[in-house]
C-alpha positions in Angstrom: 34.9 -72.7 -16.7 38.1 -74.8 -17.1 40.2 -75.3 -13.6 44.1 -75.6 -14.3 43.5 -78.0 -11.0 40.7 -79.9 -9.3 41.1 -80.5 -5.2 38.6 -82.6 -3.5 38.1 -82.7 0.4 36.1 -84.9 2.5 34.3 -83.3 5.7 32.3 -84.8 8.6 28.9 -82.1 8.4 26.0 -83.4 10.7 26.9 -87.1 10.7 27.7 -87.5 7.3 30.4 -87.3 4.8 30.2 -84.4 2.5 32.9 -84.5 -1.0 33.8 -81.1 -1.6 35.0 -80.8 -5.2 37.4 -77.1 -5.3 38.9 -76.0 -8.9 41.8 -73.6 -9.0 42.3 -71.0 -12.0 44.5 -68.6 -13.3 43.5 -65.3 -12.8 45.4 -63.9 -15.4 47.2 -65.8 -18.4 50.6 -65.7 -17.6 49.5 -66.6 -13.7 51.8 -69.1 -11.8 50.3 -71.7 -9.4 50.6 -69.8 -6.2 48.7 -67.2 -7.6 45.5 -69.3 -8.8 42.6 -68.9 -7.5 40.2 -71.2 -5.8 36.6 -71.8 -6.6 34.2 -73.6 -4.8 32.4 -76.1 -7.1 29.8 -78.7 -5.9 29.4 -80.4 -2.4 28.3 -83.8 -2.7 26.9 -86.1 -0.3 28.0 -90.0 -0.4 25.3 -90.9 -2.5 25.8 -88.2 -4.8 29.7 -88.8 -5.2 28.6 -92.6 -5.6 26.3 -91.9 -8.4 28.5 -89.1 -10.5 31.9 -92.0 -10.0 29.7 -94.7 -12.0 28.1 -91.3 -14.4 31.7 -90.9 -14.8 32.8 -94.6 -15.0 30.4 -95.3 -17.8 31.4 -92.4 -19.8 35.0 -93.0 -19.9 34.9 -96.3 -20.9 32.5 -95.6 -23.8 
């Protein structure tokens, strides 16, 4: 799914920091941006986030 926006949240859940990742869509074509809607997409811990920023690092500089 393609998001017309990507959010990303950082929580406190039991002791540690969790990255919520949230993407926002149209539901219809012609939709305006208070009427997308939000779709939860991956929580990440710190380690996760860590490892998908230098995933993400090498592949953009390729």
């Amino acid at each position: 799914m393609q998001y017309d926006d990507i959010d990303l949240r950082v929580r406190e859940r039991d002791g540690q920091r969790i990255f919520e990742l949230d993407g926002y869509f149209r539901p219809q074509p012609e939709s305006k941006p208070p009427e997308y809607r939000r779709n939860a997409i991956v929580d990440l811990t710190e380690e996760q986030a860590r490892r998908l920023h230098d995933d993400l690092g090498e592949r953009l500089t390729d």
